[in-house]
C-alpha positions in Angstrom: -268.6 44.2 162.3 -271.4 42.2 161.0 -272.7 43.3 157.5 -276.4 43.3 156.6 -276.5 43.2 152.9 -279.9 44.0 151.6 -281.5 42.6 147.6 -283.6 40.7 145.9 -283.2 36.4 146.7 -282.9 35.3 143.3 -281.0 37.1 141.2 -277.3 38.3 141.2 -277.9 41.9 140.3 -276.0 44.9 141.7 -275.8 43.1 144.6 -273.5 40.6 143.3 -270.6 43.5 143.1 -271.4 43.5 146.8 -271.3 40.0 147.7 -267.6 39.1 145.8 -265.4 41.0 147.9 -267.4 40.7 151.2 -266.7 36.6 150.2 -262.9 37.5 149.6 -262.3 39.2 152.4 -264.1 36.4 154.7 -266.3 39.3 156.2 -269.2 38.4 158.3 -272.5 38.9 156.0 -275.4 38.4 156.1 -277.8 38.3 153.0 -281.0 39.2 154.6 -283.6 38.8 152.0 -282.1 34.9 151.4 -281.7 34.5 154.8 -285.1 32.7 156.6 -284.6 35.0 159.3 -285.1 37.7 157.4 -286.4 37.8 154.3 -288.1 40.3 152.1 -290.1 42.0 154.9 -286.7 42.6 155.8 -285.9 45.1 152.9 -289.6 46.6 152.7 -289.2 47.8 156.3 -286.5 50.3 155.2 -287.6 51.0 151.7 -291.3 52.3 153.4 -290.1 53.6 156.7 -290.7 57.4 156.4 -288.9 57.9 160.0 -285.0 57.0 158.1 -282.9 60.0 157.9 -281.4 58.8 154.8 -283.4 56.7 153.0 -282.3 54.2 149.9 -284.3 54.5 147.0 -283.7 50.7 146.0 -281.6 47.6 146.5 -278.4 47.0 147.1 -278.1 49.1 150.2 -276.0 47.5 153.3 -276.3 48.2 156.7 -273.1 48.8 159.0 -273.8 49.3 162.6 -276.2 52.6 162.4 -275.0 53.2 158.8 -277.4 52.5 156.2 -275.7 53.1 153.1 -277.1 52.6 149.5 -276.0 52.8 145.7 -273.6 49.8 144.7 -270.4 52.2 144.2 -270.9 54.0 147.3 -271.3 50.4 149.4 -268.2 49.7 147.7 -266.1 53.0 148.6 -267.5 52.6 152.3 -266.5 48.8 152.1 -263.2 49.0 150.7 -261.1 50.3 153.2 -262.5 48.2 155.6 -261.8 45.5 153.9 -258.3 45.9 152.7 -259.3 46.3 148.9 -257.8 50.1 148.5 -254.5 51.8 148.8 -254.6 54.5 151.9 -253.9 57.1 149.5 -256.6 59.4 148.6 -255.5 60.2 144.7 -255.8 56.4 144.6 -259.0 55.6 146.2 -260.5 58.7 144.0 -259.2 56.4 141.1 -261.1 53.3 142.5 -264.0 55.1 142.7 -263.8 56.4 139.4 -263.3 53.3 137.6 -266.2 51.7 139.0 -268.4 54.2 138.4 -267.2 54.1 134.7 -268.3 50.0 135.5 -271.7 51.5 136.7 -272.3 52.9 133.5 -271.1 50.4 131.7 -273.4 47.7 134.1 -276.4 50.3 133.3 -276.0 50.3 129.4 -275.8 46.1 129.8 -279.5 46.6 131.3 -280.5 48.8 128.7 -280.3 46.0 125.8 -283.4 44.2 127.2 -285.2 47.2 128.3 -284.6 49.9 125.8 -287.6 52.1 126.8 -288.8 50.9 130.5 -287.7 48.4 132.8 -291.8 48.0 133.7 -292.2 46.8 130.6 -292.1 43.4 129.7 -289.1 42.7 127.5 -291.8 41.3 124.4 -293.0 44.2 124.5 -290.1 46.3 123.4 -288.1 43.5 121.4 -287.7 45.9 118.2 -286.2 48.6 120.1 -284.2 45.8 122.2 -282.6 44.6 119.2 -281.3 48.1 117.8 -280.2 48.9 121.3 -278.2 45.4 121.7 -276.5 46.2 117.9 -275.1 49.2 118.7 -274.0 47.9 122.3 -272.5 44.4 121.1 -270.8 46.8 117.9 -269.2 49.8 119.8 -270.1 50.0 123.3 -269.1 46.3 124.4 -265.3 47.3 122.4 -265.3 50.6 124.4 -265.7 49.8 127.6 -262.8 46.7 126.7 -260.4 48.7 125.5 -260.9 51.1 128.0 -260.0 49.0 130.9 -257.2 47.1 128.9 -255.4 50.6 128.5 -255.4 50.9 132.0 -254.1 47.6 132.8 -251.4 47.9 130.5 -250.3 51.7 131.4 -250.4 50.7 135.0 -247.6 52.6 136.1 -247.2 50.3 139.1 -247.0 47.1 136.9 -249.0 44.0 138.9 -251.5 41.6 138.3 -254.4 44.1 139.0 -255.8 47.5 138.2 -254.4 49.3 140.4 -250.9 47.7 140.5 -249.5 44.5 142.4 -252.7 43.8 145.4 -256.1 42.9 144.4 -258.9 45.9 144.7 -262.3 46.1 145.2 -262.6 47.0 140.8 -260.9 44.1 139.6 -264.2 41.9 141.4 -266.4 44.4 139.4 -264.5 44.0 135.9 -264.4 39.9 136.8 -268.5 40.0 137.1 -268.8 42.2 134.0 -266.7 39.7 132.2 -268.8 36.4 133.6 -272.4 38.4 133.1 -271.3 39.8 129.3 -270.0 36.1 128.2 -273.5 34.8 129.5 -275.6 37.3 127.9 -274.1 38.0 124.4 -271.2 34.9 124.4 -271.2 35.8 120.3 -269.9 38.9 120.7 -267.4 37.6 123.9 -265.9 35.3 121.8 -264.5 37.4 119.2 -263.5 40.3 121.7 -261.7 38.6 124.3 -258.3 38.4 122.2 -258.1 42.3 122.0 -258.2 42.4 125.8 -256.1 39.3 127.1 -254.8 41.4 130.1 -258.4 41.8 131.2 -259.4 37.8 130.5 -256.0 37.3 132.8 -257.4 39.7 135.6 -260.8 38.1 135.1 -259.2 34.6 135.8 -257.1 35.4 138.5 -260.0 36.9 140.8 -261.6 33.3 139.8 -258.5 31.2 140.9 -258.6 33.1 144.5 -259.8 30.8 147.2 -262.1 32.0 148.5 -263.8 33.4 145.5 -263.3 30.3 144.2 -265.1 28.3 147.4 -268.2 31.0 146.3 -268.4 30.6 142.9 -268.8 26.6 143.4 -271.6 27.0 146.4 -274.9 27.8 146.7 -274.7 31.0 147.2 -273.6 31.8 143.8 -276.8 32.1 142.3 -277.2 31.4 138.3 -277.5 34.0 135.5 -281.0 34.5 134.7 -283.8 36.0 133.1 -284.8 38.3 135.5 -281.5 39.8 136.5 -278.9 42.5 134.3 -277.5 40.3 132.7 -279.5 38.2 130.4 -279.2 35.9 127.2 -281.7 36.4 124.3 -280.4 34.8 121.0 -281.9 37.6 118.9 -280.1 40.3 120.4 -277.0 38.7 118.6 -278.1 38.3 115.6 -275.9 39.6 112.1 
């Protein structure tokens, strides 16, 4: 099956926890709005068509056959299996799921440090409050969400090199991209965390070392952190 993945052209986004293990896998993708032949027109057409049965509210959403499905961890539940990147198991893919919702939170609260009180707001215009929001992230929340995942890698009851034992899933793509976004947009507070979590650094890197993700990561479809996506640097939310 071919894959239509719909989001914005030029920024990584939620969409990016899409594109990794469609890359891994080698499934055939296409990223419409980057994609000539598409484009934006091509998201806009589903996002004001009154006639869909099931509607996304926004971007990411992915098209599969007459599927259109929406909401990053729900693209990723539908994806997985397909892709090889669960166990068949259902206590196990209920486990998946659950952990990357828990990385949906933790992806949502990474937004909130730049846009504290509304994300139509420009970020000037709510610095103070971004700065109080970023301390408290950076001091406790960033630690949590760390630790967190470290526990689970080390009680992994299956040992492995991954979160859910010996074979890669579709998680450990999610935790590398929160690792890569976080060092980018508060590398301050990266740098002194990273040694309480060294089992999730060595997951990070071994999702980087794969081939294939490795072949992305170099190319141009890997676009660039930025100032318009989730994750984003602003010295003065790093401030003592």
């Amino acid at each position: 099956m071919r894959y239509e993945l719909y989001y914005q052209p030029s920024i990584q986004g939620r969409g990016e926890f899409v594109r990794l293990p469609l890359e891994d896998s080698g499934a055939d993708y296409v990223d419409v709005a980057r994609d000539p032949k598409f484009g934006r027109p091509g998201i806009m057409k589903f996002l004001e068509n009154p006639s869909l049965e099931h509607p996304p509210f926004a971007p990411p959403f992915l098209k599969a056959g007459k599927l259109l499905i929406s909401q990053t961890a729900n693209i990723l539940q539908f994806l997985a299996p397909r892709l090889g990147l669960v166990p068949k198991s259902e206590a196990s893919r209920l486990w998946a799921h659950q952990l990357q919702l828990t990385v949906a939170d933790w992806l949502y609260e990474t937004g909130q440090t730049h846009h504290p009180i509304a994300n139509v707001l420009y970020y000037e215009e709510q610095t103070a409050e971004a700065k109080k929001r970023a301390a408290h992230f950076t001091a406790n929340r960033i630690p949590k969400f760390l630790g967190y995942f470290e526990r689970i890698l080390k009680r992994n009851p299956k040992g492995g090199d991954f979160i859910l034992g010996k074979k890669i899933c579709y998680v450990d793509f999610s935790l590398f991209q929160m690792i890569e976004g976080l060092r980018y947009a508060f590398p301050r507070t990266m740098t002194k965390l990273e040694s309480q979590c060294s089992r999730l650094i060595t997951l990070h890197d071994r999702v980087a070392a794969r081939p294939r993700i490795a072949a992305y990561l170099s190319s141009p479809r890997r676009l660039p952190f930025n100032q318009q996506g989730i994750f984003r640097h602003y010295p003065e939310l790093e401030e003592e």
